[in-house]
HTML snippet that shows the backbone in 3Dmol.js (N, CA, C, O; Angstrom):
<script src="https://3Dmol.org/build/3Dmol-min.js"></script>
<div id="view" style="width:600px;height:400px;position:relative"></div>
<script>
const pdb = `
ATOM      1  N   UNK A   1       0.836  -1.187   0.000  1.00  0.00           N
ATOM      2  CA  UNK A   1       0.000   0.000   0.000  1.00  0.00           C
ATOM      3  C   UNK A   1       0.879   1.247   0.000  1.00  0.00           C
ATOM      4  O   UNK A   1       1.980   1.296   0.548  1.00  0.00           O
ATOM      5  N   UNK A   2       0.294   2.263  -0.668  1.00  0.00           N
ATOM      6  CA  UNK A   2       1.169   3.155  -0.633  1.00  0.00           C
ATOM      7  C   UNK A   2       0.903   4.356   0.548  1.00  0.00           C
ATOM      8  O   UNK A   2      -0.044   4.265   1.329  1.00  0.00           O
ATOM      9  N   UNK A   3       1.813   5.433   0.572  1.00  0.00           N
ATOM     10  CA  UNK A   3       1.851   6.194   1.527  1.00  0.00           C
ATOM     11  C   UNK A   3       0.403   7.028   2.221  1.00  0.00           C
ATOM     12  O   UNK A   3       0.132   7.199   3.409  1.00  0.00           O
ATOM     13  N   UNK A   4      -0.422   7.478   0.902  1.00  0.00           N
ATOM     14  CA  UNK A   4      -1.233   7.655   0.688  1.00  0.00           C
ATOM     15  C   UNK A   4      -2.596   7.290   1.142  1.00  0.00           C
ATOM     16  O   UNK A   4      -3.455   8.134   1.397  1.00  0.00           O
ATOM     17  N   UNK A   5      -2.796   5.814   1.251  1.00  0.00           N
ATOM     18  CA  UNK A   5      -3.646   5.191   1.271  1.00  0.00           C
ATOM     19  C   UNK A   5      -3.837   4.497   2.903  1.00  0.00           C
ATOM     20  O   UNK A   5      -4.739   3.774   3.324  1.00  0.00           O
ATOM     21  N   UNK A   6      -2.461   5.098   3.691  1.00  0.00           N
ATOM     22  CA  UNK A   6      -2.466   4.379   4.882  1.00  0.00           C
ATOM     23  C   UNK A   6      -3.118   5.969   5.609  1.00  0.00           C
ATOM     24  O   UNK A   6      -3.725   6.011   6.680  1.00  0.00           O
ATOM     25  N   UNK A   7      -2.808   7.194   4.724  1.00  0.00           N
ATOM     26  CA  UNK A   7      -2.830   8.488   5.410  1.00  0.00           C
ATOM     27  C   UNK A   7      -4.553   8.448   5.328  1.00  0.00           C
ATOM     28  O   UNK A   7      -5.204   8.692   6.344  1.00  0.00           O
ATOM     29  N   UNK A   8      -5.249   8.108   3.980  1.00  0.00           N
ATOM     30  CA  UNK A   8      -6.436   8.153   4.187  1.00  0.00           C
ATOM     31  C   UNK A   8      -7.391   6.660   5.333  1.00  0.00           C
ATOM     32  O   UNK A   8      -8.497   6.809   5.851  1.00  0.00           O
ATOM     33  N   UNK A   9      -6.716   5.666   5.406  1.00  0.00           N
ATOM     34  CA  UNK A   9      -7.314   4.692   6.595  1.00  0.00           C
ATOM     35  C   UNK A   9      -7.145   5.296   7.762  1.00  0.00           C
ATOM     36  O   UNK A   9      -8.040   5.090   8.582  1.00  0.00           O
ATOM     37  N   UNK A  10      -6.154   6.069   8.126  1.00  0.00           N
ATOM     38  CA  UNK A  10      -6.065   6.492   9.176  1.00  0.00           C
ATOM     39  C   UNK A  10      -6.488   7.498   9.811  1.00  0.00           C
ATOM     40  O   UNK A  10      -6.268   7.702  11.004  1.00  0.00           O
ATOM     41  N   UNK A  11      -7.186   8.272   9.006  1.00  0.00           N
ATOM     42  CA  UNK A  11      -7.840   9.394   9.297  1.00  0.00           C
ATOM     43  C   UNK A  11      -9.304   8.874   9.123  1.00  0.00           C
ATOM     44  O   UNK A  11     -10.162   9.547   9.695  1.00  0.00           O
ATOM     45  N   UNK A  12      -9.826   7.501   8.242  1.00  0.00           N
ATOM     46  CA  UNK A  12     -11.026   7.122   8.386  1.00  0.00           C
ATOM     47  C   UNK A  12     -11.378   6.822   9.713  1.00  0.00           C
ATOM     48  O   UNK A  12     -12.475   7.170  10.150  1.00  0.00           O
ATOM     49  N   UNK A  13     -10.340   6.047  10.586  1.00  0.00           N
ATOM     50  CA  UNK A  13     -10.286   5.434  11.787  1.00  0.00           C
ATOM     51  C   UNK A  13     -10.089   6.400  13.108  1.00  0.00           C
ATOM     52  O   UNK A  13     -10.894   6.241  14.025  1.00  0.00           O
ATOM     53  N   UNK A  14      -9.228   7.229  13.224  1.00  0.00           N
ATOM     54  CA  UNK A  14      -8.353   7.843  14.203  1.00  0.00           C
ATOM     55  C   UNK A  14      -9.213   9.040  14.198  1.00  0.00           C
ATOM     56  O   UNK A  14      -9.461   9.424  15.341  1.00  0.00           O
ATOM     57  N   UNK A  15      -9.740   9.743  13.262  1.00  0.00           N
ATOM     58  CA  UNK A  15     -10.918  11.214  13.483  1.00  0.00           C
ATOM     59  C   UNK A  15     -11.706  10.825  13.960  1.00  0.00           C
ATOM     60  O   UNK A  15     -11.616  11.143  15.146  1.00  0.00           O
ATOM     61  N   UNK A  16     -12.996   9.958  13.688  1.00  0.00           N
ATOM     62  CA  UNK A  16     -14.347   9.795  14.173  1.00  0.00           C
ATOM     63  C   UNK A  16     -13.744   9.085  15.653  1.00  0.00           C
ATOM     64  O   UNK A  16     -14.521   9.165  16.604  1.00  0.00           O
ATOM     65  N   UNK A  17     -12.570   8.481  15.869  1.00  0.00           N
ATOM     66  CA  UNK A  17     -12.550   7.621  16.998  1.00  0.00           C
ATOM     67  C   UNK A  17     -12.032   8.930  18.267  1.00  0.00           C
ATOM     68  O   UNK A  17     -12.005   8.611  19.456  1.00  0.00           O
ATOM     69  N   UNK A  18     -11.785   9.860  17.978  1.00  0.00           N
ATOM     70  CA  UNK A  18     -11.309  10.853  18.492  1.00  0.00           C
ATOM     71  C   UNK A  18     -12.109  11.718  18.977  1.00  0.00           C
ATOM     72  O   UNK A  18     -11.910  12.346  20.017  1.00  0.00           O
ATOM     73  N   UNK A  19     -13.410  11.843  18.000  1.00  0.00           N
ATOM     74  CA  UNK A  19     -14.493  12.827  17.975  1.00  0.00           C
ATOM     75  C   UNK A  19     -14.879  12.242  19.354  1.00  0.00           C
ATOM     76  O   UNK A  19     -15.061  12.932  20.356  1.00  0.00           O
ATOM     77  N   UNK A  20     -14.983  10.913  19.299  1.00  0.00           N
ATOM     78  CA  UNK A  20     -15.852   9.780  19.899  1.00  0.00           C
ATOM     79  C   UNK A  20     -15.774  10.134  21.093  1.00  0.00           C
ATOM     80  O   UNK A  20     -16.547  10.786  21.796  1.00  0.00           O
ATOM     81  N   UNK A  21     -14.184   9.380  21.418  1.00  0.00           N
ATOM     82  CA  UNK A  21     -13.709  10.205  22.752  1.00  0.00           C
ATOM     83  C   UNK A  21     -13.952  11.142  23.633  1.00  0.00           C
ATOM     84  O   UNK A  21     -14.135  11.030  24.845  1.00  0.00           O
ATOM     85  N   UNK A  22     -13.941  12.467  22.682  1.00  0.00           N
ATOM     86  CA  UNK A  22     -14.325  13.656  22.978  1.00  0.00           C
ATOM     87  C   UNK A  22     -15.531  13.807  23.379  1.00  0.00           C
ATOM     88  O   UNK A  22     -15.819  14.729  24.143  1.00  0.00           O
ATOM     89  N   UNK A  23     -16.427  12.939  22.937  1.00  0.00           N
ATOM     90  CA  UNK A  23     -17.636  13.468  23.038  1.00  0.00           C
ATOM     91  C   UNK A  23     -18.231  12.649  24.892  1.00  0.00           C
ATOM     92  O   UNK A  23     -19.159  12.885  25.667  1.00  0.00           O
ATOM     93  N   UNK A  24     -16.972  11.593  24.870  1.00  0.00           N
ATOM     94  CA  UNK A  24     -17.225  10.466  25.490  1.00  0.00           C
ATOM     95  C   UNK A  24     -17.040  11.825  26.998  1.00  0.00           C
ATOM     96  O   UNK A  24     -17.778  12.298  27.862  1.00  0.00           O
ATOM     97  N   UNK A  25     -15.815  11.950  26.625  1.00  0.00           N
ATOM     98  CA  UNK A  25     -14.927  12.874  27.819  1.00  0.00           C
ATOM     99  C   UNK A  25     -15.956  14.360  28.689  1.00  0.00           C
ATOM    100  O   UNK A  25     -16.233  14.771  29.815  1.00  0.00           O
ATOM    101  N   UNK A  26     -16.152  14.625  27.509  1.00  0.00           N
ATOM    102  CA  UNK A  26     -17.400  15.886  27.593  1.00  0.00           C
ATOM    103  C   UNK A  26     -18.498  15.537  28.310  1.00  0.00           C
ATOM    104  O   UNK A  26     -18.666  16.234  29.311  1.00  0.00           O
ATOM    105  N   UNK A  27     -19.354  14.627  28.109  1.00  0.00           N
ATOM    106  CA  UNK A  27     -20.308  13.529  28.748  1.00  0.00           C
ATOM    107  C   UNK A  27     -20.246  13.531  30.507  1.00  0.00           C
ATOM    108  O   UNK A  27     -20.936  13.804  31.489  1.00  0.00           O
ATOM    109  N   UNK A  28     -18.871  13.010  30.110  1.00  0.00           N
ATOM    110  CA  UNK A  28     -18.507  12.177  31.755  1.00  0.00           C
ATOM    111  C   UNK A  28     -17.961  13.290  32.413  1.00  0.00           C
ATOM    112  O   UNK A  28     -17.633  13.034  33.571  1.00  0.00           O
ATOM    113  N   UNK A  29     -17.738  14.550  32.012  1.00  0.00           N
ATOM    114  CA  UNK A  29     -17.124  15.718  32.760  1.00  0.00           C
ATOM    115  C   UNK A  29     -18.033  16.737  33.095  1.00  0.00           C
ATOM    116  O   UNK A  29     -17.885  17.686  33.865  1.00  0.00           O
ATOM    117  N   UNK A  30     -19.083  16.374  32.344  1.00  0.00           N
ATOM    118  CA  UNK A  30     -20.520  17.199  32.541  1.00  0.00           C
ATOM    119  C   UNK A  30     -20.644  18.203  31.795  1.00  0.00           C
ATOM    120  O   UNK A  30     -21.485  18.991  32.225  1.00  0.00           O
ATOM    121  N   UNK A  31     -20.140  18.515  30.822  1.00  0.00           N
ATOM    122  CA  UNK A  31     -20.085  19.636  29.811  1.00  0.00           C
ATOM    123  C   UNK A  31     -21.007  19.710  29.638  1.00  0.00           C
ATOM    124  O   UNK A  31     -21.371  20.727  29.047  1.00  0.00           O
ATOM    125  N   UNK A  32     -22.206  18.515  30.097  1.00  0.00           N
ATOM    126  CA  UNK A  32     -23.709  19.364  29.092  1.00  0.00           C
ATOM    127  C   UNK A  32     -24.854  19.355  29.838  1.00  0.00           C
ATOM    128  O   UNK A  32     -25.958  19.434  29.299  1.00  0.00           O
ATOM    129  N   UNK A  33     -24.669  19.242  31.368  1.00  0.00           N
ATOM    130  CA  UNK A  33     -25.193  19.499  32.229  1.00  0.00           C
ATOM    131  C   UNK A  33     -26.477  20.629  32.137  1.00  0.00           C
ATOM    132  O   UNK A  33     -27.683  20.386  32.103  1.00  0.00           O
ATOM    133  N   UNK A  34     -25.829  21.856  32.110  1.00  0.00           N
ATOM    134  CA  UNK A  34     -26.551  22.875  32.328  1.00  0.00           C
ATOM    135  C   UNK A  34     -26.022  23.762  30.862  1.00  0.00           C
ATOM    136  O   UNK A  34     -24.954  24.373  30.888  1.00  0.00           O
ATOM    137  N   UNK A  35     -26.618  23.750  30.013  1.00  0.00           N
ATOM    138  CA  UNK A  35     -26.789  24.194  28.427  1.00  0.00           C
ATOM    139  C   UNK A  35     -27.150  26.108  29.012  1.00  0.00           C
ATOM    140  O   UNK A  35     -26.416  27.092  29.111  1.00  0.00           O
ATOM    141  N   UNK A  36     -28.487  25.895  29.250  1.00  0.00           N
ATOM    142  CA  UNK A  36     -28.556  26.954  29.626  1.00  0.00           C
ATOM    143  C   UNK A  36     -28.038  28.530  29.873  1.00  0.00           C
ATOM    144  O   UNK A  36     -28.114  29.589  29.249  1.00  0.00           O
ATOM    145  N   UNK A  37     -27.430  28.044  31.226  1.00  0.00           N
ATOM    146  CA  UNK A  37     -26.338  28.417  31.847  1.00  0.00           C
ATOM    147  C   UNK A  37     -24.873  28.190  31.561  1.00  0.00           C
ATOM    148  O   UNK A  37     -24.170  28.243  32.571  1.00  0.00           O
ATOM    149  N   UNK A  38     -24.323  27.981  30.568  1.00  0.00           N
ATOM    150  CA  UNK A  38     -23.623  27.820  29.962  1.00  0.00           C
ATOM    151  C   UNK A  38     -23.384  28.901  28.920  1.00  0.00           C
ATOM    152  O   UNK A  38     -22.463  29.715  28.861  1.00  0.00           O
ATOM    153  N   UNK A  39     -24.592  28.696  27.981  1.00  0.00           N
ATOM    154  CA  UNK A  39     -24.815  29.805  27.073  1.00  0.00           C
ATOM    155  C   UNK A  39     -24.675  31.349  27.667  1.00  0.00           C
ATOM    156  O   UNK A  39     -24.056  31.987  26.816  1.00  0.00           O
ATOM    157  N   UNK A  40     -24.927  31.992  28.523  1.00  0.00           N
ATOM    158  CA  UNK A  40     -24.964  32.806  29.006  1.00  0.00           C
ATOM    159  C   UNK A  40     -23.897  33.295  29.852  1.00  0.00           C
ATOM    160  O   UNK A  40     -24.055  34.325  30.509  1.00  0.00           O
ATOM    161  N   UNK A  41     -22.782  32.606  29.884  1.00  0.00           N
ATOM    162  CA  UNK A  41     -21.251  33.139  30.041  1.00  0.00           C
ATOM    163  C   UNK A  41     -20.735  34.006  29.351  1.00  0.00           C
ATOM    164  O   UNK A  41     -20.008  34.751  30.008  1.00  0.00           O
ATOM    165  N   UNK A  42     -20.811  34.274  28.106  1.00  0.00           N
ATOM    166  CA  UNK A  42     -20.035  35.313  27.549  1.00  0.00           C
ATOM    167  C   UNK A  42     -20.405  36.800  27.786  1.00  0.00           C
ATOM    168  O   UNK A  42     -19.834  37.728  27.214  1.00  0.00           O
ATOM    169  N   UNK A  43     -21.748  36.991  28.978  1.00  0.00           N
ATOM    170  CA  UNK A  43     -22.316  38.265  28.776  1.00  0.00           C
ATOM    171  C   UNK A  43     -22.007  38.950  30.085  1.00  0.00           C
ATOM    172  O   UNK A  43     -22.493  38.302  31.012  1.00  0.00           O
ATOM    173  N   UNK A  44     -21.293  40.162  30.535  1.00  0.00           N
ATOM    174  CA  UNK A  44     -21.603  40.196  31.590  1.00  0.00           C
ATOM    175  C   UNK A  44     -22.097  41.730  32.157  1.00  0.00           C
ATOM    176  O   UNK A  44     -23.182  41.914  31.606  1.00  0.00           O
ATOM    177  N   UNK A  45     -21.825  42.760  32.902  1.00  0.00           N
ATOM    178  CA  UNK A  45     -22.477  43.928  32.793  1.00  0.00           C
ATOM    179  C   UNK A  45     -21.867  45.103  31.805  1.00  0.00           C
ATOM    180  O   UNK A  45     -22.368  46.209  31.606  1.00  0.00           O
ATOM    181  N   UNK A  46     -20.767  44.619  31.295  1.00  0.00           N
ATOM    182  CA  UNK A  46     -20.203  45.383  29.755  1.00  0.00           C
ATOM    183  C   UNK A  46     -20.790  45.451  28.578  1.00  0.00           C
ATOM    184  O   UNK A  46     -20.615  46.190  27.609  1.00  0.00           O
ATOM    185  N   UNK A  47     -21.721  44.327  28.857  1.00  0.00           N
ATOM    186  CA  UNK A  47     -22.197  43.296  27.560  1.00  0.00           C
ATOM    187  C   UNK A  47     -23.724  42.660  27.616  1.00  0.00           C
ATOM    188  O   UNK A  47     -24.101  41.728  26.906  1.00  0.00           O
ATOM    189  N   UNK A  48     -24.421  43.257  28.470  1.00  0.00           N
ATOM    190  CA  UNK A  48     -25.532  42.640  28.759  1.00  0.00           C
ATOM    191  C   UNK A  48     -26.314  41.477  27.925  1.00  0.00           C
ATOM    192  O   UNK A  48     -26.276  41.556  26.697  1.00  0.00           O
ATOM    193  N   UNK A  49     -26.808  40.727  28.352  1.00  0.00           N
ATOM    194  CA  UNK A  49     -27.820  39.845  27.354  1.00  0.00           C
ATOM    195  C   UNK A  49     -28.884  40.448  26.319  1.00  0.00           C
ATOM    196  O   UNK A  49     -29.742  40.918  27.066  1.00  0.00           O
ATOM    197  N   UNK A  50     -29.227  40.651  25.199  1.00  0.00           N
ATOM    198  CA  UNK A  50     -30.103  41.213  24.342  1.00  0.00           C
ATOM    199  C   UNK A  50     -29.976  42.380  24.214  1.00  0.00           C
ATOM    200  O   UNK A  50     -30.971  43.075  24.010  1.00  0.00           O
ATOM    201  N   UNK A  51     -28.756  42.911  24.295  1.00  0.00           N
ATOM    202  CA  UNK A  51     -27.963  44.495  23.805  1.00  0.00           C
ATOM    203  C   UNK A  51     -27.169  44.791  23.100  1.00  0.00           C
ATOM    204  O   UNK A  51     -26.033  44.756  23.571  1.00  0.00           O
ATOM    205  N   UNK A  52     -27.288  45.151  21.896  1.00  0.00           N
ATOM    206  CA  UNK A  52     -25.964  44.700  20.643  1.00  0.00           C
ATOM    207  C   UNK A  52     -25.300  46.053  21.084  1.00  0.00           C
ATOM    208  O   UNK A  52     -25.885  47.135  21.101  1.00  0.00           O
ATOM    209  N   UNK A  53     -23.736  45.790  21.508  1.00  0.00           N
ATOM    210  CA  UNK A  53     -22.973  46.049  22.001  1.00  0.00           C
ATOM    211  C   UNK A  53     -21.898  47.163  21.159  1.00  0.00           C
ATOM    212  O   UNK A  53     -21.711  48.372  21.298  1.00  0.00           O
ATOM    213  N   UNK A  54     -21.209  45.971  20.085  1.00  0.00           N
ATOM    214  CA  UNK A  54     -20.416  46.289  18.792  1.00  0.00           C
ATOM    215  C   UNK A  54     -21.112  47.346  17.473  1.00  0.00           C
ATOM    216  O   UNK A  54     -22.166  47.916  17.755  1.00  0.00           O
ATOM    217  N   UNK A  55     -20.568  47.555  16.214  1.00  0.00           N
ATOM    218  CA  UNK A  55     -20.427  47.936  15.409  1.00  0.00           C
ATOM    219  C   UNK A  55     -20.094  47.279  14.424  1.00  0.00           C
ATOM    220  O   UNK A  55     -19.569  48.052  13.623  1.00  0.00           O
ATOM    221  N   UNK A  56     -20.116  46.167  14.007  1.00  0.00           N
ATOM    222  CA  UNK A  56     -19.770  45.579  13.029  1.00  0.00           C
ATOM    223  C   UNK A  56     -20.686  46.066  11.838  1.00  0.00           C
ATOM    224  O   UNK A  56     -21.850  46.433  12.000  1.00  0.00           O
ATOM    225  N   UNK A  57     -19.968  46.023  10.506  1.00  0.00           N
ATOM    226  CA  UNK A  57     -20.825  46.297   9.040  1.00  0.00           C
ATOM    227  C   UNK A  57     -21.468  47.484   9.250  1.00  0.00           C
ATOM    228  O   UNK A  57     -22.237  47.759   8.329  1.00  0.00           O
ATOM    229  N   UNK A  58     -21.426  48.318  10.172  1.00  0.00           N
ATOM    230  CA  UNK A  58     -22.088  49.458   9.986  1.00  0.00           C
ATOM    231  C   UNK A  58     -23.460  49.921  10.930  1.00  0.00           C
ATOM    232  O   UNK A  58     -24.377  50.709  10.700  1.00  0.00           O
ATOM    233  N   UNK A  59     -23.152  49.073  12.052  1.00  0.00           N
ATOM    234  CA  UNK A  59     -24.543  49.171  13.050  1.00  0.00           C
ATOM    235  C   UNK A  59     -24.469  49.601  13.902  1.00  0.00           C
ATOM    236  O   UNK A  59     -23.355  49.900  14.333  1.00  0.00           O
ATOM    237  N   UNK A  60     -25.686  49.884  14.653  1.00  0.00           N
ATOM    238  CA  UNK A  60     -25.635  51.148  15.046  1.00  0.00           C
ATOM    239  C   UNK A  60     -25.138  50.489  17.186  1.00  0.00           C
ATOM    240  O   UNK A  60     -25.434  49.535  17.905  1.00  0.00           O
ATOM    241  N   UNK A  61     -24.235  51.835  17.304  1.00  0.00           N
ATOM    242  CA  UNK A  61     -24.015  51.239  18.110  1.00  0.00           C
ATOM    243  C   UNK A  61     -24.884  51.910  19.303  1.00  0.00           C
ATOM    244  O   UNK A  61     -25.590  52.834  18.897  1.00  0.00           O
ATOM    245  N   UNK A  62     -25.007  51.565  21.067  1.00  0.00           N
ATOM    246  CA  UNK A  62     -26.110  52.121  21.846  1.00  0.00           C
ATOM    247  C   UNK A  62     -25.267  52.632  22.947  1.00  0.00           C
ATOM    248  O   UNK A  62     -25.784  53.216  23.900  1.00  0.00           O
TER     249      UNK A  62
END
`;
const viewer = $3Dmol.createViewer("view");
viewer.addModel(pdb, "pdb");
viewer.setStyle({}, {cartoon: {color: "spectrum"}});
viewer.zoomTo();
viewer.render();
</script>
């Protein structure tokens, strides 16, 4: 087999088995516990929830 062909088995095998993992790891660490509350980390009194903040493309800022 050539070089090639071991690079594509191995990425058939070793990505999804990785994802897997990950998803396994995430699971058992509780990453998805509280979705919710989770979502709502990036906001805090700089940034309030449902207050567009930025300026991007030309908007208006408050």
């Amino acid at each position: 087999m050539s070089v090639i062909a071991f690079i594509l088995l191995g990425s058939v095998v070793l990505l999804p088995a990785a994802a897997l993992w990950a998803l396994r790891w995430a699971a058992a660490a509780g990453q998805f516990r509280c979705p919710d509350k989770a979502a709502l980390l990036p906001f805090d009194e700089s940034e309030p929830v449902g207050i567009e903040t930025d300026c991007i493309l030309g908007g208006n800022r408050r």
